[in-house]
C-alpha positions in Angstrom: -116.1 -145.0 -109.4 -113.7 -148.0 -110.5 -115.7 -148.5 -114.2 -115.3 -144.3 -114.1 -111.6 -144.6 -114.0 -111.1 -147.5 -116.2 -113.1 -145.4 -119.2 -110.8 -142.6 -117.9 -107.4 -144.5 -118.3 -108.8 -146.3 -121.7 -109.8 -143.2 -123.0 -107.1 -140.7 -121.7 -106.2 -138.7 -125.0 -110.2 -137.7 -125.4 -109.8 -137.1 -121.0 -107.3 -134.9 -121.3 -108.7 -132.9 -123.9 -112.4 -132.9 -122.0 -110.2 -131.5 -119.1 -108.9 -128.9 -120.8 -111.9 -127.7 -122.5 -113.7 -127.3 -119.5 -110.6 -125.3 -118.1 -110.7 -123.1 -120.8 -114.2 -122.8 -120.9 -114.7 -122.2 -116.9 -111.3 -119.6 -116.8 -114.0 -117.8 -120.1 -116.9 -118.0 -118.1 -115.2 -116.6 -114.7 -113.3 -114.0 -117.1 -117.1 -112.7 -118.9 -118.2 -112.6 -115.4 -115.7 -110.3 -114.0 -116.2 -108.1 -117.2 -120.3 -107.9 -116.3 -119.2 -106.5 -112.7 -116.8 -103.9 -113.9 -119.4 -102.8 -116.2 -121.9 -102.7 -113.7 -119.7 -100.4 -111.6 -118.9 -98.3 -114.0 -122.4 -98.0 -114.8 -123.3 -96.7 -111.3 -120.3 -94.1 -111.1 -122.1 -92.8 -114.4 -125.6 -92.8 -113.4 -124.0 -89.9 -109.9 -123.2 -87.5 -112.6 -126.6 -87.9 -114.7 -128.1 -87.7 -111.4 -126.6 -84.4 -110.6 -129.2 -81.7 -110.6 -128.4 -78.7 -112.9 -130.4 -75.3 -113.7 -133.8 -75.8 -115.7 -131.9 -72.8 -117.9 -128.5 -74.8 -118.3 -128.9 -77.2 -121.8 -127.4 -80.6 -121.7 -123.6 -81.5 -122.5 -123.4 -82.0 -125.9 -120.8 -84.8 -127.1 -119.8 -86.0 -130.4 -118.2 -89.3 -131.0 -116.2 -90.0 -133.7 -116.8 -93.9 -133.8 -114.8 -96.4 -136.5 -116.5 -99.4 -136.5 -113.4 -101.0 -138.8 -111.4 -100.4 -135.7 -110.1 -103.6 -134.1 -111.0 -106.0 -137.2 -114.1 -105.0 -137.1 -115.2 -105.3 -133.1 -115.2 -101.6 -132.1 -118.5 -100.9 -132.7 -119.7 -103.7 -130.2 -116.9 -103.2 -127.8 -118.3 -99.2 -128.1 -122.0 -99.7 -127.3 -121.1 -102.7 -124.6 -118.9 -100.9 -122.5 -118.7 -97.0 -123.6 -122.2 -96.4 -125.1 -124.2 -96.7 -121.3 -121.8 -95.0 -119.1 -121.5 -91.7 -121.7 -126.1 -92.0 -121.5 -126.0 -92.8 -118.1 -123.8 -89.9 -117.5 -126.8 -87.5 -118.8 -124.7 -85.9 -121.7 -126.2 -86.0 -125.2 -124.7 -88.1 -127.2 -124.4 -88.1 -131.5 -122.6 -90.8 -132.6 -120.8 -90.2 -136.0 -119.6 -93.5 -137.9 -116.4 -92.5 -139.7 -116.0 -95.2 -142.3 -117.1 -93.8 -145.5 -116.1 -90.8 -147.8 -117.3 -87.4 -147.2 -118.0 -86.7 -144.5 -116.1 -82.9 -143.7 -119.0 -81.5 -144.2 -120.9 -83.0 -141.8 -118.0 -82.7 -139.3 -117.7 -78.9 -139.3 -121.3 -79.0 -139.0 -121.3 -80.5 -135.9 -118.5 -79.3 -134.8 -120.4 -76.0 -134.4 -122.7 -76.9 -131.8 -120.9 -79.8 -129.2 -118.8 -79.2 -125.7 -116.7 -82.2 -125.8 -115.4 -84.8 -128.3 -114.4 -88.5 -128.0 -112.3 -90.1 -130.5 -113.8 -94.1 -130.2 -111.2 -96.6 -132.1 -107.1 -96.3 -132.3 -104.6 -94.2 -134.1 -105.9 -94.0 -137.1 -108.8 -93.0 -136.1 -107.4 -89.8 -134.6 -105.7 -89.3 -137.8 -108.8 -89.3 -140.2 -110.9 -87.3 -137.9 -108.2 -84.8 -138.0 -108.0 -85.3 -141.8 -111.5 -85.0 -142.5 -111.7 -81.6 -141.0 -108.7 -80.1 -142.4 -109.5 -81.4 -145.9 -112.5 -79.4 -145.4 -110.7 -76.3 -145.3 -107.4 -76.4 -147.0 -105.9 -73.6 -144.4 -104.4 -76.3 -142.5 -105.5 -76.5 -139.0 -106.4 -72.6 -138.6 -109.7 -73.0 -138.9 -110.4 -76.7 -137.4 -107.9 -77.4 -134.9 -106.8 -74.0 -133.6 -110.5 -72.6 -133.8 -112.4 -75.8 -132.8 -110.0 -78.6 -131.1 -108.2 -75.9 -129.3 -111.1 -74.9 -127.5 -113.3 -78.2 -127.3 -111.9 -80.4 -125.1 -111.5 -84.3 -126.5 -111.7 -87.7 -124.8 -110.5 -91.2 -126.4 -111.8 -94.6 -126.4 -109.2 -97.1 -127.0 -110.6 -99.5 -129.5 -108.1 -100.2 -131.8 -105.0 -102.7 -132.4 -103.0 -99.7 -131.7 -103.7 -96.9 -129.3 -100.5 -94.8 -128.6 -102.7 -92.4 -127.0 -104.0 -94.2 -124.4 -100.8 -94.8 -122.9 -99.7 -91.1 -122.1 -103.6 -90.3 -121.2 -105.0 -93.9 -118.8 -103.0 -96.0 -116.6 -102.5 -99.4 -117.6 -105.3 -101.8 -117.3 -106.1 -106.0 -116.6 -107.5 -105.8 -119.8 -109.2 -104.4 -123.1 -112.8 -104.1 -121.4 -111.4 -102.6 -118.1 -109.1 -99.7 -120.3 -112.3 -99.1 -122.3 -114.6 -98.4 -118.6 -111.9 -96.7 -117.4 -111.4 -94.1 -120.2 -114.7 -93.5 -120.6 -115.0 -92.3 -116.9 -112.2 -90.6 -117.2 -113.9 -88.5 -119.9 -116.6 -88.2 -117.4 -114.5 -86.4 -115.0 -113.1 -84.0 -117.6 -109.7 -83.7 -116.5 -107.4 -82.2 -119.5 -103.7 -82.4 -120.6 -102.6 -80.0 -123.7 -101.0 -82.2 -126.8 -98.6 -81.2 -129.4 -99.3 -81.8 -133.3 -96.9 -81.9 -135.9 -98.0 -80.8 -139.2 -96.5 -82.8 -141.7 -96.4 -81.6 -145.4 -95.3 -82.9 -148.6 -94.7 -80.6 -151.7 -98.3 -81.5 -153.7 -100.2 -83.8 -150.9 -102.7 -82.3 -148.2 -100.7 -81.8 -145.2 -101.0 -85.1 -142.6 -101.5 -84.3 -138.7 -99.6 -86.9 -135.7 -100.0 -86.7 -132.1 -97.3 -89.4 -132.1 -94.5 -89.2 -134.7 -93.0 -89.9 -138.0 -91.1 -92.9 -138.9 -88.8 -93.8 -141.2 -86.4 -96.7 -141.6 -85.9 -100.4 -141.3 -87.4 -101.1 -138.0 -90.5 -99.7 -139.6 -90.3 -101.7 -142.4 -89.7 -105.2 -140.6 -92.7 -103.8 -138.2 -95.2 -104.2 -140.9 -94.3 -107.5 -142.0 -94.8 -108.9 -138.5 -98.7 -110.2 -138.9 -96.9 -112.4 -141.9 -95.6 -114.5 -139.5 -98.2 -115.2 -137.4 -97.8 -119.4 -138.0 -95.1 -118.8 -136.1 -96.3 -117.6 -132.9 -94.2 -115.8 -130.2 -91.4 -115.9 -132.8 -92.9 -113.6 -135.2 -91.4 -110.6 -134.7 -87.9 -111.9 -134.6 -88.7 -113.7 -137.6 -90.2 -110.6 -139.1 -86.7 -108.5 -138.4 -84.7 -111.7 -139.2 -85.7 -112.4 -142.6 -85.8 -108.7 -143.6 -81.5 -108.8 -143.3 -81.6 -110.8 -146.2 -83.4 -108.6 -148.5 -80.1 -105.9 -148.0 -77.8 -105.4 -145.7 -76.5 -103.1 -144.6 -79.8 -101.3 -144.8 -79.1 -97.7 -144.8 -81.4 -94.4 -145.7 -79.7 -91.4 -147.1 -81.1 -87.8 -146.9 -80.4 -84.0 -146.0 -82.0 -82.4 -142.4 -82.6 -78.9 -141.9 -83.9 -77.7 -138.4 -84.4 -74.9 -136.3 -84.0 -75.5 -132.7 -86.7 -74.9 -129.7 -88.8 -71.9 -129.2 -89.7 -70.5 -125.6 -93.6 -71.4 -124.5 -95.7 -68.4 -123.8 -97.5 -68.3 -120.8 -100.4 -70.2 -120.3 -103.8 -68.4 -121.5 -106.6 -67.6 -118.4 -109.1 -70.3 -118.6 -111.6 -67.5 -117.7 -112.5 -65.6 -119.9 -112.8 -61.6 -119.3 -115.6 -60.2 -118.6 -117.5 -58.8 -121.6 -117.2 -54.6 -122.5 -120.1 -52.5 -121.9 -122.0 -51.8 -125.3 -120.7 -48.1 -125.9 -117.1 -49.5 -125.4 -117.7 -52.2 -127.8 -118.7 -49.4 -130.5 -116.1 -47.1 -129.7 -113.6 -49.5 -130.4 -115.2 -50.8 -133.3 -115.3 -47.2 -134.8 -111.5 -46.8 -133.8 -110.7 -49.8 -136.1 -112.8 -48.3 -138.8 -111.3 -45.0 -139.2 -107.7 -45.9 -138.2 -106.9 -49.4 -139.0 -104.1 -50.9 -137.5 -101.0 -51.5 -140.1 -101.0 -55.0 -141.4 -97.9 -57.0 -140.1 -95.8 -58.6 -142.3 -95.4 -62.6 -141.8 -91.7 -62.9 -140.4 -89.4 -65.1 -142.7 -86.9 -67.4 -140.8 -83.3 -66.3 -141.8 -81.2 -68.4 -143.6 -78.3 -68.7 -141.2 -80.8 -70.1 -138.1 -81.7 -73.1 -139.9 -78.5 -75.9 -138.9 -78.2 -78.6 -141.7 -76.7 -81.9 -141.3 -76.5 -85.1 -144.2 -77.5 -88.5 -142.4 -77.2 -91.9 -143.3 -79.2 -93.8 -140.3 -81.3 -97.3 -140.6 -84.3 -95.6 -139.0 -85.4 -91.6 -138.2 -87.9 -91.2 -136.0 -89.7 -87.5 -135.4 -91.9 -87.4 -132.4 -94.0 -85.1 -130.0 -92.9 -85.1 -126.2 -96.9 -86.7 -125.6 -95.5 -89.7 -124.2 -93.2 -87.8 -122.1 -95.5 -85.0 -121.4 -94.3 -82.4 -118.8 -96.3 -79.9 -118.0 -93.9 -77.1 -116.5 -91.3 -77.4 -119.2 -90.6 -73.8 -120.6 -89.7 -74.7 -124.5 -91.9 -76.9 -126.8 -89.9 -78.6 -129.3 -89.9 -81.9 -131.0 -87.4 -84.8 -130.7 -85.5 -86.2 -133.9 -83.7 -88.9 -134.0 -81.1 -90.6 -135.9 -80.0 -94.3 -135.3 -76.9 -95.3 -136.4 -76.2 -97.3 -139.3 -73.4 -99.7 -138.1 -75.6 -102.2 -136.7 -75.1 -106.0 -136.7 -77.8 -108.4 -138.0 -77.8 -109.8 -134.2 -78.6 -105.9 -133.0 -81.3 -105.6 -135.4 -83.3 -108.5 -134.4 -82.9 -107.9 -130.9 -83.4 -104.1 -131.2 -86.8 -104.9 -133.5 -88.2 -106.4 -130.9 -87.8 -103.4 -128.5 -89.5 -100.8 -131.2 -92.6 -103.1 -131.2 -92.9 -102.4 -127.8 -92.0 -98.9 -127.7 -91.8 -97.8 -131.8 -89.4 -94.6 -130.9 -87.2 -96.1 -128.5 -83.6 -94.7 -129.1 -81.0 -97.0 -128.6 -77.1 -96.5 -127.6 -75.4 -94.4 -130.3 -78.4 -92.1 -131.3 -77.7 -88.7 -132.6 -81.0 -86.7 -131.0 -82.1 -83.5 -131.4 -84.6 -81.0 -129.8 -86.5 -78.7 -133.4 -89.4 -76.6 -133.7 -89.3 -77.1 -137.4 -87.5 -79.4 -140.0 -87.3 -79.7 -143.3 -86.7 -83.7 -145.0 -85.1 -83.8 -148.3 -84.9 -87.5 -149.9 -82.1 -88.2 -152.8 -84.3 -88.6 -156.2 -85.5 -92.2 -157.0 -86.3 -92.8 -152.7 -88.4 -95.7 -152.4 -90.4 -96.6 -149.2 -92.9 -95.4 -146.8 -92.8 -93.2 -143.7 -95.0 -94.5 -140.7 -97.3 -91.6 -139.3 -98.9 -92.5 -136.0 -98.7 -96.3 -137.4 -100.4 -95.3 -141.2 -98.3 -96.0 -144.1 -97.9 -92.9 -146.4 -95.5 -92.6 -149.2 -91.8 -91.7 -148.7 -91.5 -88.1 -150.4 -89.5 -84.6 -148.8 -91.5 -83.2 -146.4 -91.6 -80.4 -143.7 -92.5 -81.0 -140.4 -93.5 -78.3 -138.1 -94.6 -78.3 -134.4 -97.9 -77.3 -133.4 -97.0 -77.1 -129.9 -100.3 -77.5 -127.3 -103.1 -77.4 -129.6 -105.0 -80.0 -128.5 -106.7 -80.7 -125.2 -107.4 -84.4 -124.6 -109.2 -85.4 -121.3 -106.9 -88.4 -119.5 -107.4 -90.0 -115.9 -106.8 -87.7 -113.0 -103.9 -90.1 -111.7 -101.8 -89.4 -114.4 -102.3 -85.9 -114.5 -101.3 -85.8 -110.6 -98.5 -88.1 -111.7 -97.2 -85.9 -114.5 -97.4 -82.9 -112.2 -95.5 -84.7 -109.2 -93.2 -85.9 -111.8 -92.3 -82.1 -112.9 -91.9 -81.0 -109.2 -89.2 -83.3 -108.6 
């Protein structure tokens, strides 16, 4: 023991750095080990539903998982098959995975999109954009065919496994950590429990339109935002440093353009989730027939009248356009959008501070916001704009756009307690 504490205090740098090795390395071991049991759990919840008997005349559940293996710098696909893959086969669906990272693949979408009962979205934001990209490059009719045909009627689960995963914050409680929110979603897909999303459609004047279940934004804070990974030397300073040393590229930094809106519009009811029972076959022709010989007169598509749309000239250092999905409330009786417009008289002091909040929450709206509820706007951008919009956290060129709200167009399956929490939420 004394010759072990004489090496000890002659060689206390290289002791130190043993001890802390073998802290770090036990606090790893224990942490793996905690992961294992979780996934073990989750594994036997699964294997209760694929143990569920069903008809011999029923087929299997058919899902299709959109999977980006890019996602999370490159890890998703093992984080997928570790902890997602053997709950969603335990669970006794049928499973085609689809990898999304290469070109070309619309085709193949809308072909399976044909013949599944539930989706899953596997990787972050962006991968929610491209699958909804993919399909509506496919057709060039926007959503009609994909999303309000398809996604409107398919319900569609998400596997949080990218850097950034909005989604999963309105749809799954929070979680210890990354492998616990990845078991956690995935049996929350299992249980099937949906919440209806708004989309906004977001169109330039030549480009494809671009779909967000998040928002549009535009603005310094954005900017600075990007730069933050830049910084990474200098640890839990980076994003102050990020917002800090954007002030001296200009200042004030300011972003001219022209709105024009059109305010909320009343939610129908909700549709029956049953469906009718079908006609008897001589009713069927009959009105069949009745169509034939006197067709119904074609309606034409209602223009919006000049005087409803409100204009208004803003000079703000960020504009944020966003869905209500983070605020999600389920009773509300209007769907509209939520614009808005930060001031521009904002210290270099307020910036930093305030860039540290939108990291957390991107479409925060401080003190002095101008906010307004729209159905529908329209962006105009002086000539010679430079930038980029951020759409659901994907860079796109800054160019005029309209932006129009697809209110409730898409179902995504989230965790029962949050759907009991919305709903209790609304009550009171």
């Amino acid at each position: 023991a004394g010759r072990v504490l004489s090496a000890l205090r002659s060689h206390w740098k290289k002791s130190a750095l043993g001890v802390c090795l073998l802290s770090w390395g036990g606090s790893w071991l224990y942490g793996k080990h905690c992961d294992n049991l979780l996934r073990r759990a989750a594994c036997q919840e699964a294997q209760a539903f694929g143990n569920q008997l069903i008809p011999a005349t029923m087929p299997l559940k058919k899902a299709t998982v959109f999977l980006n293996p890019a996602a999370c710098k490159g890890k998703a696909r093992n984080l997928f098959e570790k902890n997602a893959a053997p709950i969603l086969h335990l669970s006794g669906m049928d499973v085609t995975v689809v990898k999304t990272d290469y070109e070309g693949q619309a085709k193949k979408l809308l072909e399976l999109m044909e013949n599944t009962d539930l989706i899953i979205i596997a990787g972050g934001d962006g991968t929610v954009q491209e699958v909804l990209r993919e399909l509506s490059d496919a057709n060039v009719n926007l959503l009609s065919l994909c999303v309000q045909a398809v996604f409107s009627k398919i319900p569609i689960g998400f596997i949080p496994l990218g850097k950034t995963c909005t989604l999963s914050q309105t749809l799954y409680p929070e979680s210890t950590n990354q492998v616990h929110h990845i078991i956690n979603a995935t049996l929350a897909i299992l249980k099937g429990e949906t919440v209806p999303l708004d989309v906004l459609q977001i169109k330039g004047e030549k480009e494809q339109p671009v779909f967000a279940v998040t928002g549009l934004r535009w603005g310094s804070y954005r900017d600075a935002g990007v730069k933050v990974s830049k910084y990474w030397y200098l640890g839990p300073l980076k994003t102050k440093a990020a917002h800090f040393f954007s002030t001296f590229k200009e200042w004030p930094q300011k972003r001219q353009a022209a709105l024009m809106y059109l305010g909320p519009t009343e939610r129908p009811p909700e549709e029956p989730d049953e469906k009718p029972p079908r006609p008897p076959l001589y009713v069927r022709l009959y009105r069949r027939l009745r169509l034939y010989w006197s067709p119904p007169p074609k309606e034409m598509p209602q223009e919006v009248a000049p005087e409803d749309w409100e204009e208004l000239n803003l000079s703000t250092i960020e504009l944020s356009i966003a869905t209500r999905n983070r605020q999600l409330d389920l009773t509300r009786t209007e769907d509209f959008m939520d614009i808005c417009i930060e001031a521009d008289t904002v210290s270099k002091g307020q910036f930093v501070n305030r860039g540290s909040q939108k990291m957390r929450d991107p479409h925060t709206c401080p003190e002095g916001t101008q906010c307004i509820q729209a159905s529908r706007c329209i962006l105009q951008l002086p000539e010679g704009t430079e930038g980029s919009f951020g759409i659901d956290n994907e860079e796109y060129e800054a160019v005029p756009v309209e932006v129009k709200l697809l209110p409730r167009k898409l179902r995504f399956i989230c965790d029962p307690r949050m759907r009991e929490e919305m709903l209790h939420a609304a009550v009171q």
